[in-house]
C-alpha positions as CSV (number, residue, x, y, z in Angstrom):
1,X,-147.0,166.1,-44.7
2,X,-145.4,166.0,-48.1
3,X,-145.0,162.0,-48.6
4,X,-143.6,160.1,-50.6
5,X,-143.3,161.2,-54.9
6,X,-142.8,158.4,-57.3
7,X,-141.3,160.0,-60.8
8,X,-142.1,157.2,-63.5
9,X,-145.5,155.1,-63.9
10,X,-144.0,151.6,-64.5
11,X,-143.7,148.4,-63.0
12,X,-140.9,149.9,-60.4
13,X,-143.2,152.7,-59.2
14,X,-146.8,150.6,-58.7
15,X,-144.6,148.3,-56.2
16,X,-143.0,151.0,-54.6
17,X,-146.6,152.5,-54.0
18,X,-148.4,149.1,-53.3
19,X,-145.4,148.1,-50.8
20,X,-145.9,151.8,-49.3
21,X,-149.4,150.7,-48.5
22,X,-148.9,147.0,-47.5
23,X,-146.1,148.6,-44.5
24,X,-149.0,150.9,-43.2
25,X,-147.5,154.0,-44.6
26,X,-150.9,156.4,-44.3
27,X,-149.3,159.5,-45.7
28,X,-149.7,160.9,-49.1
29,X,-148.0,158.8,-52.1
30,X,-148.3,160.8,-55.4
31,X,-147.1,158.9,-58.9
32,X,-145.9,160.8,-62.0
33,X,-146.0,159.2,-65.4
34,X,-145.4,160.5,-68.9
35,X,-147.8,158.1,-70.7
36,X,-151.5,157.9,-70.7
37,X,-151.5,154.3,-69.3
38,X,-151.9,153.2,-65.6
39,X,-148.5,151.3,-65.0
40,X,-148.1,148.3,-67.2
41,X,-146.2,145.2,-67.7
42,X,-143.5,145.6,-70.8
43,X,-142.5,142.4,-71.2
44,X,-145.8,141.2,-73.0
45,X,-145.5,143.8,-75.0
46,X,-142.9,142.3,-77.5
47,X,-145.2,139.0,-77.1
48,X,-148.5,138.0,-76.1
49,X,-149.6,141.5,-76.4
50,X,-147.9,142.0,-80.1
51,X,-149.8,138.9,-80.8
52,X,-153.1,140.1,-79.9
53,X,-153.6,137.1,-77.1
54,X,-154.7,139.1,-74.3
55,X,-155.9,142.8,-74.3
56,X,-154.2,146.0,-72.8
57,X,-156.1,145.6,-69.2
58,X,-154.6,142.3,-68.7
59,X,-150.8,144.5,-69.2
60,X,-151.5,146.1,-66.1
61,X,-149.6,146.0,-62.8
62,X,-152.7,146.3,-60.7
63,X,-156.6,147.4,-62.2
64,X,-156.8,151.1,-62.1
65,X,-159.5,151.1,-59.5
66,X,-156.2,149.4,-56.7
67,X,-155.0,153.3,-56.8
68,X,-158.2,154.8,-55.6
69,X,-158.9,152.3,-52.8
70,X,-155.4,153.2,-51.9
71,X,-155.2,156.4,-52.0
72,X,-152.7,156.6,-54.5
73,X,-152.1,160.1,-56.3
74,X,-151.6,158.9,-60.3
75,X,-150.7,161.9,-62.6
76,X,-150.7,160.4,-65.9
77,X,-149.4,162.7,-69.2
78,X,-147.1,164.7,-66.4
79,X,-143.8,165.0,-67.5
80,X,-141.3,165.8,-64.3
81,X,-138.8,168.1,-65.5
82,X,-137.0,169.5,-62.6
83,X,-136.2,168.5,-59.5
84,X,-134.8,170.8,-56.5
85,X,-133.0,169.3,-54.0
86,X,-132.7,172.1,-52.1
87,X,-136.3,172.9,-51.6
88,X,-137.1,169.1,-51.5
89,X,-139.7,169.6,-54.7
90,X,-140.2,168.8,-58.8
91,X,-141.7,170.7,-61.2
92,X,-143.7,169.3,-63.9
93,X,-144.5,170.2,-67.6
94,X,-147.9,171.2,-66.3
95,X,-146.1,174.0,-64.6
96,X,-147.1,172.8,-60.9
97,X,-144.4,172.3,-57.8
98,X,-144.8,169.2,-55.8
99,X,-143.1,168.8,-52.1
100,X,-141.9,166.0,-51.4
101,X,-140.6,164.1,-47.9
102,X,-139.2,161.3,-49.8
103,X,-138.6,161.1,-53.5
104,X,-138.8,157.6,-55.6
105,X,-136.7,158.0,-58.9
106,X,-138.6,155.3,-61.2
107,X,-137.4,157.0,-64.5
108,X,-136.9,153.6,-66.5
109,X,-135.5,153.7,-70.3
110,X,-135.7,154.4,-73.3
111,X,-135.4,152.7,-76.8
112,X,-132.0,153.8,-78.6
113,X,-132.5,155.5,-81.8
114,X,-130.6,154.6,-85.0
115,X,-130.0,157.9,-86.8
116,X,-129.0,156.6,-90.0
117,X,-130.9,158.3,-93.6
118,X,-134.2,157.4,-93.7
119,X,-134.4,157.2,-90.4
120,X,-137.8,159.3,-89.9
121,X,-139.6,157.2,-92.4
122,X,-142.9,156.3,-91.5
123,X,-143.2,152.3,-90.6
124,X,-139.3,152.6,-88.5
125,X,-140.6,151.5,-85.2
126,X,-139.1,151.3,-81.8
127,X,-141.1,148.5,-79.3
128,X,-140.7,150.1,-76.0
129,X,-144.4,151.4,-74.9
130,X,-148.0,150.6,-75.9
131,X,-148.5,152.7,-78.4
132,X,-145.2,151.9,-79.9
133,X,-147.0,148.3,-79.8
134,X,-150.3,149.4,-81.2
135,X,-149.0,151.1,-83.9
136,X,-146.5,148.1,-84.8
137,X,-149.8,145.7,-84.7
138,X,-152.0,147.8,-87.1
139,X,-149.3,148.0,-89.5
140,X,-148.9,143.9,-89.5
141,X,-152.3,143.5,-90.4
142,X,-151.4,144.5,-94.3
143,X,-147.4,143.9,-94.3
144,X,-146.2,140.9,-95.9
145,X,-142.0,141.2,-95.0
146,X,-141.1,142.9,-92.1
147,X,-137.1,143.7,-90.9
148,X,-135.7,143.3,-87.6
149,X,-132.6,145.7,-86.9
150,X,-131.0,144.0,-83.5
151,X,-130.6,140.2,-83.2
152,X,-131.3,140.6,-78.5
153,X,-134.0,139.1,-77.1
154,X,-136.6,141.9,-78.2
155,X,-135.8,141.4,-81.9
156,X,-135.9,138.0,-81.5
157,X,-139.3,137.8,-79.8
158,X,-140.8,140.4,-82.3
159,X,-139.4,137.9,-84.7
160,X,-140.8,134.5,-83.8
161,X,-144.3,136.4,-83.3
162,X,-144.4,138.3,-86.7
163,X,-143.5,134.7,-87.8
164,X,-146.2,132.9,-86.8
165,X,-148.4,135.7,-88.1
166,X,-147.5,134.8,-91.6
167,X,-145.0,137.6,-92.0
168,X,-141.4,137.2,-93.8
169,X,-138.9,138.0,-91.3
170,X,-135.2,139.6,-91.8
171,X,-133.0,139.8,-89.0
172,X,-130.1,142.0,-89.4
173,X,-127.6,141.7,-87.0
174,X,-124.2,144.2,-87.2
175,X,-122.5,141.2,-84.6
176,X,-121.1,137.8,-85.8
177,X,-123.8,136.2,-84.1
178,X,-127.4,136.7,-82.6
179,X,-127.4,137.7,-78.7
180,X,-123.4,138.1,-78.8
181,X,-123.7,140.4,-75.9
182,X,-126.1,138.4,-73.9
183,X,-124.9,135.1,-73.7
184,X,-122.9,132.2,-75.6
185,X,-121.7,130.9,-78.7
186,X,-123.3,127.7,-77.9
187,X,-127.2,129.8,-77.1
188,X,-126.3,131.9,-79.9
189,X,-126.5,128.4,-82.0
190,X,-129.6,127.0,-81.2
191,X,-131.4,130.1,-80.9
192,X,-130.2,131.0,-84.6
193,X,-131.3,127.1,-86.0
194,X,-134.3,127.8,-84.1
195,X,-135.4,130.6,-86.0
196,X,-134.0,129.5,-89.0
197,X,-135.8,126.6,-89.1
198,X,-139.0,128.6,-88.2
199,X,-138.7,130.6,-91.4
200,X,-136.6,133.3,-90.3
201,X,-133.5,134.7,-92.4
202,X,-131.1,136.0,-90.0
203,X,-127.7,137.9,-91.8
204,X,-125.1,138.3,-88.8
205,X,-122.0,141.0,-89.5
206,X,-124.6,143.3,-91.5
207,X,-124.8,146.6,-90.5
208,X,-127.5,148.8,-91.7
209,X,-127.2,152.1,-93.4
210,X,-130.3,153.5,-94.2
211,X,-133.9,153.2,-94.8
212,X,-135.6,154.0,-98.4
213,X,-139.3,155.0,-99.2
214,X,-141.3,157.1,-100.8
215,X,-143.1,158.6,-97.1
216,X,-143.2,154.9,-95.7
217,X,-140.3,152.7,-95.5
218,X,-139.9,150.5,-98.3
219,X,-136.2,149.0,-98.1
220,X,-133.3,148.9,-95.8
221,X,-129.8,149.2,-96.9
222,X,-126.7,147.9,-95.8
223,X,-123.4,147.5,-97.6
224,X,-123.6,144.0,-99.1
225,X,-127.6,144.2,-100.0
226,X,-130.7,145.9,-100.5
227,X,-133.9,144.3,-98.4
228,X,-137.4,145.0,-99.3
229,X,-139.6,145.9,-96.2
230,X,-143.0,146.8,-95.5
231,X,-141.8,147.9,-92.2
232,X,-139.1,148.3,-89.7
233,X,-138.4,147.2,-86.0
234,X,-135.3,148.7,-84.4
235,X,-133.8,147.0,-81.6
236,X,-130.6,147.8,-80.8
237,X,-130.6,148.2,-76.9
238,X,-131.8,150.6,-74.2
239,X,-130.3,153.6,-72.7
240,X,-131.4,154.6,-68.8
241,X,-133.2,157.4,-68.1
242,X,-131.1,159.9,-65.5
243,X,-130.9,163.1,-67.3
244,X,-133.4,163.8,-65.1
245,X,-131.4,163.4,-62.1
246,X,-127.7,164.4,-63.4
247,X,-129.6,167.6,-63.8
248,X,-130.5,168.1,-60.3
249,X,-126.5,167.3,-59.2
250,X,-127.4,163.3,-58.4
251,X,-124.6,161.3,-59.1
252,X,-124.6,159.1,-62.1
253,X,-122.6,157.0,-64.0
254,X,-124.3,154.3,-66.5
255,X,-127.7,155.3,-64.4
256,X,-128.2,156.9,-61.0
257,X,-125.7,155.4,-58.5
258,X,-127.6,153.6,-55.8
259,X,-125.9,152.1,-52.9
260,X,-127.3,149.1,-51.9
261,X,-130.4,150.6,-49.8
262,X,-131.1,152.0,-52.5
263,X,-130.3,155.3,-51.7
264,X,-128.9,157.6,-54.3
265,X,-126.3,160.8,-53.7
266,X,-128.9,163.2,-52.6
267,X,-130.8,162.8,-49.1
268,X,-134.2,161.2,-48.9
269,X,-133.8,160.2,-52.5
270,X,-133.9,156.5,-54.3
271,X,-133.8,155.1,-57.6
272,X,-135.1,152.1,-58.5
273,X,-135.5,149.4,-61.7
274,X,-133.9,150.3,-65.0
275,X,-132.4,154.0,-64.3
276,X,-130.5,152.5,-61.5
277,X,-127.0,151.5,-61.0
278,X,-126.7,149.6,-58.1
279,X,-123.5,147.3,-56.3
280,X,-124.1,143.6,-56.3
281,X,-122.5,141.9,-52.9
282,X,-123.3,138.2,-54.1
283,X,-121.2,139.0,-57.7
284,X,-119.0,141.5,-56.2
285,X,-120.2,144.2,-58.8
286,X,-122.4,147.1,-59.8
287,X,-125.2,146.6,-61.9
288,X,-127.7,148.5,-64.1
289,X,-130.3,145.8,-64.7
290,X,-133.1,146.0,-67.5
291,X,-135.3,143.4,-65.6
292,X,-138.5,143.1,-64.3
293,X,-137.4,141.3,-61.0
294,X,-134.9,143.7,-60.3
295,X,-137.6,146.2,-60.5
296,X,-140.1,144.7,-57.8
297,X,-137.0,144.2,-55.4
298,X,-135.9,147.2,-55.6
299,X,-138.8,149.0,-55.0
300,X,-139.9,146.7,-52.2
301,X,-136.0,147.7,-51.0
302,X,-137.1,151.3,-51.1
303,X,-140.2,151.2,-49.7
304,X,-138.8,149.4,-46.5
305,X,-136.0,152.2,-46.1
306,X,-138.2,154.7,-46.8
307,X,-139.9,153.9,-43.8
308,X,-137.2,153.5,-41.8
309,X,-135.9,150.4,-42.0
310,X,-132.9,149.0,-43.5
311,X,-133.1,146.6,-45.9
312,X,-130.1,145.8,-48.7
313,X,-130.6,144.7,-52.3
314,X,-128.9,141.7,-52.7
315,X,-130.4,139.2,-55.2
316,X,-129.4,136.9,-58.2
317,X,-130.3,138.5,-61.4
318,X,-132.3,136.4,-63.2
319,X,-134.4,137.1,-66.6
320,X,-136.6,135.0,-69.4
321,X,-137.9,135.4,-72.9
322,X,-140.5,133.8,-74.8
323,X,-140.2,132.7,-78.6
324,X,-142.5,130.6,-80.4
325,X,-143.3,127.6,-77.4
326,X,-139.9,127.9,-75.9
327,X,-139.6,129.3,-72.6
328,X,-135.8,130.3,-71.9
329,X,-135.2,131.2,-68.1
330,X,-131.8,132.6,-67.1
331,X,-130.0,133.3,-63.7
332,X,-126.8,135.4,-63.3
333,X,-124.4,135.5,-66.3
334,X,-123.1,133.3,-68.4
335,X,-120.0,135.1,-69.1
336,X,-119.0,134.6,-65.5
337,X,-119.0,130.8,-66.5
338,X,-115.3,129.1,-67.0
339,X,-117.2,126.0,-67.7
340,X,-120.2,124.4,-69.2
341,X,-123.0,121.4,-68.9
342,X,-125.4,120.8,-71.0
343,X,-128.4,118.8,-68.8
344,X,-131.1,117.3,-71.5
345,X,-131.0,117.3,-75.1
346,X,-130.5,120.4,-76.9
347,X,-132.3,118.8,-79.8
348,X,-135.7,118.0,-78.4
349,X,-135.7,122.0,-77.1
350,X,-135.7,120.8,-73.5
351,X,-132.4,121.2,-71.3
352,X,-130.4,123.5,-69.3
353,X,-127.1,125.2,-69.3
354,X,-124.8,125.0,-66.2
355,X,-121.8,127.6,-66.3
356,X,-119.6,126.7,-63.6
357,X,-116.5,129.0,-62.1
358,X,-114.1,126.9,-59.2
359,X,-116.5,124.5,-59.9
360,X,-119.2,126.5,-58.4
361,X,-122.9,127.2,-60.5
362,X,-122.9,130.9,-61.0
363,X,-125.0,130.9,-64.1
364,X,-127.8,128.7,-65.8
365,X,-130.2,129.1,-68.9
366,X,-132.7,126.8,-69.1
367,X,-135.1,126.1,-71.9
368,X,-138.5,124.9,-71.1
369,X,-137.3,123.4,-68.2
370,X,-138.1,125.1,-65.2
371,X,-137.6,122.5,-62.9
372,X,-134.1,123.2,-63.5
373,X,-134.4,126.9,-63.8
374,X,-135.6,126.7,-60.0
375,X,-133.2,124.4,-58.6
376,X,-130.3,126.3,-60.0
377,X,-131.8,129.4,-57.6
378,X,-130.9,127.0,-54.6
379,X,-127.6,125.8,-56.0
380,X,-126.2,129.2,-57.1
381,X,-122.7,129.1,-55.6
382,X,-122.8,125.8,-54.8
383,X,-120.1,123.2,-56.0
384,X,-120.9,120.9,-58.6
385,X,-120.4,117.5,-59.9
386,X,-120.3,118.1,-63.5
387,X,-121.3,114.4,-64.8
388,X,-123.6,114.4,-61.8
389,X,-125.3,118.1,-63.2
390,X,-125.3,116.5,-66.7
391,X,-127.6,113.1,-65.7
392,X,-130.7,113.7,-66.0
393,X,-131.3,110.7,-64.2
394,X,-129.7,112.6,-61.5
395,X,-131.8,114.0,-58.4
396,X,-130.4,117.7,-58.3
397,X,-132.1,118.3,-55.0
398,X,-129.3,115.8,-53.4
399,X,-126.9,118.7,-54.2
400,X,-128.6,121.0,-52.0
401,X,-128.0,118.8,-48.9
């Protein structure tokens, strides 16, 4: 028996694997990851980890011993490069041919590169894997002003941490505002006085042009002005991996087209997490999702078809970042809002966000209030009373009745 092959080591592929196991599967399961890590969580990376508050065990899915007492194959340092869907096999860089019964695409992104001069200056960073993280940390320890290229959630949270470490921080952003793509004017605001206030000089409508050092970066230029920097973070989005499978004749557009078992083009083959394009029945659209609870589902999704059930994907996306003590937590999209109420006061940093369409919820962002955050799960879809959403006074749990 052939089994199951996972191609990618992150968070995607250790639930795939673990859900595998936890649904009796008994054949072999056989993981293959470009990195030298066990799989590992990324979102502490652009926090707690950058900070140095916990170490790189506690970034770990599951402790490296979970594979062995599960009789999970992990290949780390093997690069897939080919797979043949003819002969139901990949080939890796270590020039070895695998069989597989059932394939798991877990490819995940990539960081995209700003090719710009100066570009291969040492100290230009990119904060997608652990070394990326452990380089950025060492070079901290003796840089005094550091600039962000990207004003999303990454740059941000890089920013409020190289903040507190004592660093001056540049954000340069080429939009009118902070998080324009992400969310709204209104977050854009308080999330800009909020790092503003913190320290943080933030130039919106700036694009950047190039990067000056002699070896090591030393300044970044864009049109208007010249910015001295000890070191650069880029973050300007993420691009999926699927070269791997547009080679191999799967179909993909944005990611590897999924339909909603999972399922890719090609038989026995799935894609999973942030390589996957997917259709959404609840928001009546497909998706390519750079989230951490996507992942889980849909490898759990996988795993049970896999098997030889049939289970759909069909979940709220829902997301959160971390800056300085604020937790923000946010389900669906904001942009699908025709409508908004504010619940709590925006300028004690606790309150929540209520985008409403037909006077249904189909969006929320809440800021250290989870209370909110979790009731807004129940209520998605559900019509609301907006001055009833806005009292805070007002038991939201009577909506749900």
């Amino acid at each position: 028996m052939a089994g199951v092959v996972i191609i990618g080591a992150g968070q995607a592929a250790a639930q795939t694997a673990a859900s595998l196991r936890q649904e009796k599967f008994e054949g072999p399961i056989t993981i293959f990851g470009e990195e030298s890590e066990f799989p590992y969580q990324r979102p502490p990376l652009s926090k707690d980890y950058l900070a140095g508050k916990i170490s790189v065990e506690k970034t770990l899915v599951r402790p490296a011993e979970f594979y062995d007492s599960k009789n999970i194959a992990v290949n780390l340092s093997a690069k897939v490069e080919e797979i043949d869907l003819a002969q139901n096999t990949i080939s890796t860089t270590l020039s070895e041919t695998f069989k597989y019964d059932n394939l798991v695409v877990a490819t995940g992104s990539r960081a995209r590169e700003l090719i710009i001069p100066g570009h291969e200056l040492n100290g230009v960073h990119y904060l997608r894997s652990l070394k990326d993280v452990d380089a950025i940390r060492n070079e901290m320890k003796t840089a005094k002003e550091i600039c962000i290229v990207g004003g999303g959630y990454i740059g941000l949270e890089v920013a409020a941490v190289a903040t507190i470490l004592g660093l001056k921080v540049t954000i340069l952003e080429m939009e009118s505002r902070i998080l324009k793509r992400v969310t709204t004017e209104k977050m854009s605001e308080f999330y800009h006085a909020l790092h503003a206030k913190k320290g943080v000089d933030i130039r919106c409508s700036t694009q950047v042009q190039g990067f000056e050092g002699e070896g090591s970066v030393s300044s970044v230029i864009t049109k208007e002005k010249t910015f001295k920097s000890d070191m650069v973070i880029v973050g300007i989005g993420i691009l999926p991996n699927s070269e791997l499978a547009q080679k191999a004749g799967i179909d993909c557009e944005n990611g590897i087209l999924v339909n909603e078992n999972c399922q890719t083009s090609a038989r026995n083959v799935y894609a999973i997490g942030d390589c996957s394009n997917h259709p959404n029945p609840i928001l009546n659209r497909r998706l390519r999702l750079e989230s951490v609870p996507n992942a889980m589902e849909q490898a759990r999704v996988a795993a049970n078809n896999i098997l030889g059930g049939d289970k759909k994907y069909s979940t709220i996306p829902w997301f959160w970042s971390d800056q300085y003590d604020l937790k923000l937590q946010m389900l669906g999209f904001s942009a699908d809002g025709e409508t908004s109420i504010v619940r709590g006061e925006v300028s004690e940093e606790k309150f929540a966000v209520f985008y409403l369409s037909n006077e249904k919820i189909v969006a929320v962002d809440a800021v250290n209030s989870p209370k909110e955050f979790m009731l807004a799960k129940q209520l998605y879809g559900k019509r609301a009373d907006p001055e009833q959403l806005s009292d805070v006074n007002y038991d939201l749990k009577k909506m749900l009745n």
